[in-house]
N, C-alpha and C positions, 0 to 999 in steps of 0.2 A: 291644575296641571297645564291647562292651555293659555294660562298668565305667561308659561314662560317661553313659550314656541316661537312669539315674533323677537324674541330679546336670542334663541339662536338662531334664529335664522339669520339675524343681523349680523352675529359673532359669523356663520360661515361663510357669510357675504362676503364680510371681512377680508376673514382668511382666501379666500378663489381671488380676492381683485390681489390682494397680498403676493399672492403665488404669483398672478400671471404677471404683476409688474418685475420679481425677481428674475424669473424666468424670462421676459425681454431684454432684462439688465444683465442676466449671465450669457445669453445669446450675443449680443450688440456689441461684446465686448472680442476684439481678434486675439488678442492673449489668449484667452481662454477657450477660443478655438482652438489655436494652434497648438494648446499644450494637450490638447482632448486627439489629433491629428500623430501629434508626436511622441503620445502613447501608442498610438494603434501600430505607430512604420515602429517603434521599437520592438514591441512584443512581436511582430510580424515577423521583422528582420533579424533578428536574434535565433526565435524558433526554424525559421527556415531555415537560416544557415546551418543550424546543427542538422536538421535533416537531410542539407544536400551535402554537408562533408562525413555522413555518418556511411562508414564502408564496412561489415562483418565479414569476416573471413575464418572459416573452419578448416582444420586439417581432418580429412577424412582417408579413407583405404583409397579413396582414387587423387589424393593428392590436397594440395590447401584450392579451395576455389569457397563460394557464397554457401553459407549455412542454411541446412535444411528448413524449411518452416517448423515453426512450432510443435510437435505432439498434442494433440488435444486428449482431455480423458470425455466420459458422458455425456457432461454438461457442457464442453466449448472451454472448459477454462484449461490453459497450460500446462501439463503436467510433466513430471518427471517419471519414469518407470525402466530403471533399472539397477537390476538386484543378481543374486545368485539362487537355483531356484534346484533344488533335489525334489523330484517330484512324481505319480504317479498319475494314472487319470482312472478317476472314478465316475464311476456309473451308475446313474439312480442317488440314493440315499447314502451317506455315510458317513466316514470324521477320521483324524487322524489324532494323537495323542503323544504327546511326547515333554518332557523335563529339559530347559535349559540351565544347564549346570554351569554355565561357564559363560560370559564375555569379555575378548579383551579387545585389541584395534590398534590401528597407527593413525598419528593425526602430523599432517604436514602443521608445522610452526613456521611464523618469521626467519627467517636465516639468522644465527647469531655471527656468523661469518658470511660475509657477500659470498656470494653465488655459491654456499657448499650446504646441503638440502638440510634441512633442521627436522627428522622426522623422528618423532617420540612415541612411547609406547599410549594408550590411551584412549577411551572411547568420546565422540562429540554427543554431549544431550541428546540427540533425536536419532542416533544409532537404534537400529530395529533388526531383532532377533526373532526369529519367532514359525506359527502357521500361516500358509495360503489357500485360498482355493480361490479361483479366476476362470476363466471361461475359456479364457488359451491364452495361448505364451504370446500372443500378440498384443504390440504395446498400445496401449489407451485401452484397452478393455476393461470392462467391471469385474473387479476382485472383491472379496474382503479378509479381512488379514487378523488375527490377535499377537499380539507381540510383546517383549521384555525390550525396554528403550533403554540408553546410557542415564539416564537423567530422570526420565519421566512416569517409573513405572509402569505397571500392564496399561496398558490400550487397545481398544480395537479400532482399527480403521479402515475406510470401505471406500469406493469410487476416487480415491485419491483426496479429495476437500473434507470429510466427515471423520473425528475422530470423536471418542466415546474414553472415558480414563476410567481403567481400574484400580485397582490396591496399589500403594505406594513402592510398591517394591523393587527393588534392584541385587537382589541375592538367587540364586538358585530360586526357580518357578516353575511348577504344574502349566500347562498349556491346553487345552481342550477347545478343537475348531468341529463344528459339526454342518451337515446340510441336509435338509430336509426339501423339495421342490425347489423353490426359490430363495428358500429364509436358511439363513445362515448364522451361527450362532457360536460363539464365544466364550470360554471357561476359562476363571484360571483357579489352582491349587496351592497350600503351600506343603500339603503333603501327599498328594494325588488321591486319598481317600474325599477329602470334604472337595465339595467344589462350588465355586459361587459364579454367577453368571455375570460375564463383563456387558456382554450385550448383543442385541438382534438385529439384524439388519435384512431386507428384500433387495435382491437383487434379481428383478423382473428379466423373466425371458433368459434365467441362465438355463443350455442346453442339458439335457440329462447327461453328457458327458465332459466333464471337464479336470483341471490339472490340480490337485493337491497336495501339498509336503510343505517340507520345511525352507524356509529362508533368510538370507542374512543382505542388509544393505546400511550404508552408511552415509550422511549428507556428508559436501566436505566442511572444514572446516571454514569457519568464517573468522577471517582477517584482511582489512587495507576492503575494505567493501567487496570483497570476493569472495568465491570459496575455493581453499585448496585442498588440496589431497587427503581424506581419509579412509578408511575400511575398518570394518570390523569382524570379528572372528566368534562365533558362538557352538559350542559343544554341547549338540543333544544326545541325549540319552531316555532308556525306558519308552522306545516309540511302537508305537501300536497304531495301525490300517482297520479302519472298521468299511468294509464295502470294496476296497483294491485291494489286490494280492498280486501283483505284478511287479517286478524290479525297478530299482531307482533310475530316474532316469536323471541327469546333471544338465544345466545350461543358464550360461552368464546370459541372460538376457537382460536386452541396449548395450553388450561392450561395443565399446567406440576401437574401432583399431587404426594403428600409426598408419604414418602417410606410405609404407611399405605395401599397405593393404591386407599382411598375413599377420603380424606379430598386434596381440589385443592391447590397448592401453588401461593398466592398471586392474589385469585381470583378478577375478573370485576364483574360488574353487571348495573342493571336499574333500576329504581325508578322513574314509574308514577304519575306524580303529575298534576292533568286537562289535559290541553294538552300538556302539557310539556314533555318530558323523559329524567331524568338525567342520563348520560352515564357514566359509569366506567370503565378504562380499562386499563391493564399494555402490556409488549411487542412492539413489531413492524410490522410494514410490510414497508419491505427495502432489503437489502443487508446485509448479516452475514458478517461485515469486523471483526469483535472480536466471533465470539457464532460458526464459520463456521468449526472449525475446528482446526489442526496443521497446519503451510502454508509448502512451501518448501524452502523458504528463510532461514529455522534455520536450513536446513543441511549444512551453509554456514556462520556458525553462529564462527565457526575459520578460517575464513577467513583472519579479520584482523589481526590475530598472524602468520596466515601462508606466510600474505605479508612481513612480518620483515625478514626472510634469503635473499629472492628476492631483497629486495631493499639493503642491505648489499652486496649481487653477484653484483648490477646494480652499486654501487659506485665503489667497487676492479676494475671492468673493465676498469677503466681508468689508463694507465699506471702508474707506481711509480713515475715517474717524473714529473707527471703533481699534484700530492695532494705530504700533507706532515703532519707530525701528525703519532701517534703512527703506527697508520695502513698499510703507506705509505711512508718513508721519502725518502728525497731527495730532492736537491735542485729543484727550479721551474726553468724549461724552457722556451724558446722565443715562445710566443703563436702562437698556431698553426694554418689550414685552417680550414675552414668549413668542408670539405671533411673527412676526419678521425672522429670527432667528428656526426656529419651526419652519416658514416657508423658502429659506436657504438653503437649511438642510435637506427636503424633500428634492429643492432641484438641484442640488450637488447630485445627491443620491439617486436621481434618473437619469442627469447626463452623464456620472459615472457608470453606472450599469449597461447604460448602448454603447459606449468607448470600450467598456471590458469585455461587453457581447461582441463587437465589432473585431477587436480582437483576436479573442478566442474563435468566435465560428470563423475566422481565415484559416488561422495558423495551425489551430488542430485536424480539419479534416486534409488540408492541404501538406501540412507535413508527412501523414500518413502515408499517404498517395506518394509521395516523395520517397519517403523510405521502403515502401513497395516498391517501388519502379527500380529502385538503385538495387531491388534483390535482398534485402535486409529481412531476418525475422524478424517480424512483430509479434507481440503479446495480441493475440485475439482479447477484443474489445464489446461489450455488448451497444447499441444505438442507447439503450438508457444511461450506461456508464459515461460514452462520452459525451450526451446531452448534459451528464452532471457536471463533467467536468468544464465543459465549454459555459452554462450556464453561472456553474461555482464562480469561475474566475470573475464572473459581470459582478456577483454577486459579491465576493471578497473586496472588487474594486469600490461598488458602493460603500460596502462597511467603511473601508479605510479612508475614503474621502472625509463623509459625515466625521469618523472621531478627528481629524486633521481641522475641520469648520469646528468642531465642538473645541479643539484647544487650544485655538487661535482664538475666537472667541473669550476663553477662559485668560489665555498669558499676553492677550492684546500686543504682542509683538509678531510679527510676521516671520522674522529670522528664525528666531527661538521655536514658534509653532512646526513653519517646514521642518528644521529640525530635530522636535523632539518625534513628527508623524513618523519620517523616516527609521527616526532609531528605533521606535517600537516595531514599526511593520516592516522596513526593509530587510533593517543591517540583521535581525534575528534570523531570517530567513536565508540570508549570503553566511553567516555563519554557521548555520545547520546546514548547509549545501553544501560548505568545505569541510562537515564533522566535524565541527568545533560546537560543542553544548545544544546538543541536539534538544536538549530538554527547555532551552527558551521557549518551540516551536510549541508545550503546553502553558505556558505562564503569561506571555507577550499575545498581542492583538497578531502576529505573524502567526499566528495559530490555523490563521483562515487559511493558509496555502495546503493545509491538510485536505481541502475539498478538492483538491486538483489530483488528487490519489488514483492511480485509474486501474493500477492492481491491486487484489482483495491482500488484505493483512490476514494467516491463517496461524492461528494461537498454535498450531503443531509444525511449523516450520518458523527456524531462527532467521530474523534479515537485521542488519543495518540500520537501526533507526535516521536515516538520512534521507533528505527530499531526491540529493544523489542518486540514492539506489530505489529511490518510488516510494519510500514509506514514509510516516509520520508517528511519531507518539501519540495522538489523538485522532479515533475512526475521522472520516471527511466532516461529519455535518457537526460533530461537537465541535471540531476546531471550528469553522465557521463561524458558533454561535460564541464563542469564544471571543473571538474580532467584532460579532453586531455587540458581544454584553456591552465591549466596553468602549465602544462609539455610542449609545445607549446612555452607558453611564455617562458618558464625558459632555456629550449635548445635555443630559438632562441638570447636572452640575450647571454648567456654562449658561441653560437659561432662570435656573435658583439665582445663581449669583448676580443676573442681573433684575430680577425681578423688583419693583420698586417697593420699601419697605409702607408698613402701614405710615408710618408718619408722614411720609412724603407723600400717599396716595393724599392723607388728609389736607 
């Protein structure tokens, strides 16, 4: 074993004098400064910009002026919380019980005629009919809820982020909410004798007295990356109070009202009919991935222009001899070892990663602050999320240099390399950002812009798969690994191919 220690030690030798001679040779070069420089003022000057012409403006009861900050629920993240709420307050221990016999709803559509309202009969998938019990009618507080959805059958769901799915169903449904100290607990029926448990949930430090009954809310619909107008309407029946015996009490809580300050925008209500109560109600209670704010992702929003000098620097780096084409000429040389090629890549892929750190840690804490000071809501951010995000980008930037060196390398033309890097890593991503085939951003090395994500994606709220509205088809860190596979693959190709065959070693 120790025959073969001085033979690597020799091979790392090697490679460290390999490395630092690269690495002089990509320093000494001003191109490639300057294109390392003229990434960082783009990604800079693009993010900023949108942060300092970014203006919100709400109509509220006291008129149109800057939109409130965000509602937080529990945990810090964005929430939405408003419903229609028929309710009682119980005390100590108990449940309420009750049959939704009925959902229907209106959902704002496209206009088929300019400006004349397109509203149709109809419920949106994440439409919620159902029980509450919450700790007050004040919004961000811990609730948990069992519900009949447009789309998604029974579920329960608790602090706004946690949902739980029960039985398939979307017909007439048994409902059973119950509370014992803290734990609270969820039933549903399909004939009110058998009952199967959807699920438990702790909700620490709820008061011995809090609000329980029934409620109706609806997300709006999603079209043109927005959401517009829906509600929905649910008729229970067979309701039974275990622990309250006091009268219903009604209230749309979070109506937003016009800028009159008396008349509600797109009020709920109830309608007693025997023992029935038809429920109305628009809003949610969930997660603000659209209503929560600006995110921090759009100060990175010239990101993908600012990666085009970088990957331009990452292809030049390869000698004049090894490409040929406008950029480059010269004839082609006897393919080289791994070793050189290997220690290219390594300093691509650290000078790209401080150009991308350099970057991002400006634009992202600086745009914030921007868009705070001009009065704007932000999406509350946790310091790990945006270390991801500010980190991702360095890191996305390396990925893409390295596969731009790997195939330049590979099509020994300089032209053709800039632009096939681009077309994988840019143009996918300028086209998922106008929603055009969003589904590039899983297939193409543009994949990695997914780490730039800085609001959570919650499988019970519908969004836009567009980098536009924050989201991605693939969580943050697969897309990433998605952009290293196939820089990964394309170097490890690019030094196969030029590896010298046995014949010619001999």
């Amino acid at each position: 074993m120790s025959s073969f220690t001085p033979h690597r030690s020799v091979r790392r030798a090697g490679f460290l004098r390999t490395l630092r001679a690269e690495w002089t040779r990509f320093r000494s070069a001003r191109g490639r400064v300057l294109a390392m420089v003229a990434s960082v003022l783009v990604t800079v000057s693009l993010g900023l910009l949108i942060a300092a012409g970014a203006r919100s403006t709400c109509v509220t009861g006291k008129g149109e002026g800057p939109c409130p900050a965000p509602l937080v629920g529990p945990d810090g993240t964005a929430v939405m919380d408003k419903y229609y709420f028929v309710h009682q307050t119980l005390k100590g221990n108990g449940g309420v019980t009750a049959r939704v016999s009925d959902m229907t709803g209106l959902i704002r559509l496209p206009d088929a005629v300019p400006g004349v309202r397109n509203v149709k009969e109809g419920v949106v998938p994440w439409a919620k009919a159902g029980l509450l019990v919450r700790q007050s009618l004040e919004q961000g507080t811990p609730y948990a809820a069992v519900m009949l959805t447009g789309d998604h059958g029974v579920r329960m769901q608790y602090n706004y982020v946690h949902d739980v799915p029960g039985g398939p169903h979307n017909g007439p449904q048994w409902l059973r909410l119950t509370r014992s100290g803290d734990t609270v607990t969820g039933y549903e029926s399909d004939d009110g004798r058998t009952w199967t448990e959807v699920g438990t949930v702790t909700l620490t430090g709820l008061p011995e007295a809090v609000e329980i009954g029934l409620f109706a809310a609806s997300p709006g619909a999603l079209w043109d990356m927005a959401q517009a107008f829906a509600q929905a309407t649910a008729t229970f029946d067979r309701i039974t109070l275990r622990g309250a015996n006091g009268s219903w009490r009604h209230d749309d809580v979070g109506v937003v009202m016009e800028s009159d300050g008396r008349t509600p925008h797109h009020p709920g209500g109830v309608v007693e009919s025997g023992d029935k109560l038809i429920v109305t109600g628009g809003g949610d209670i969930g997660p603000a991935t659209v209503e929560g704010g600006l995110r921090a992702d759009l100060m990175l929003i010239g990101g993908a222009v600012g990666l085009v000098p970088m990957l331009v620097a990452a292809v030049m780096f390869l000698p004049a001899g090894h490409r040929s084409g406008p950029i480059g000429n010269g004839p082609p040389v006897e393919p080289y070892p791994a070793r050189p090629l290997a220690a290219r890549a390594a300093v691509v892929g650290v000078a790209a990663f401080v150009t991308g750190l350099a970057a991002s840690g400006v634009v992202v804490p600086a745009g914030l602050a921007m868009l705070r000071a001009n009065q704007n809501p932000v999406q509350p951010i946790t310091l790990g999320t945006e270390l991801r995000v500010i980190v991702g980008y360095a890191a996305l930037t390396a990925a893409a240099c390295v596969l731009a060196l790997g195939l330049a390398a590979l099509v020994r033309r300089a032209v053709v390399a800039v632009g096939l890097a681009v077309a994988l890593v840019v143009v996918p991503h300028l086209l998922a950002a106008a929603g055009v085939a969003p589904w590039l951003l899983t297939i193409t090395p543009a994949a990695g812009f997914a780490i730039t994500q800085s609001v959570p994606t919650f499988a019970h709220v519908d969004v836009d798969p567009s980098p536009l509205g924050g989201h991605y088809p693939l969580p943050p860190w697969a897309g990433l690994a998605v952009t290293c596979g196939y820089a990964a693959f394309t170097l490890g190709a690019a030094i196969a191919a030029r590896r010298p065959s046995r014949a010619a070693r001999l």
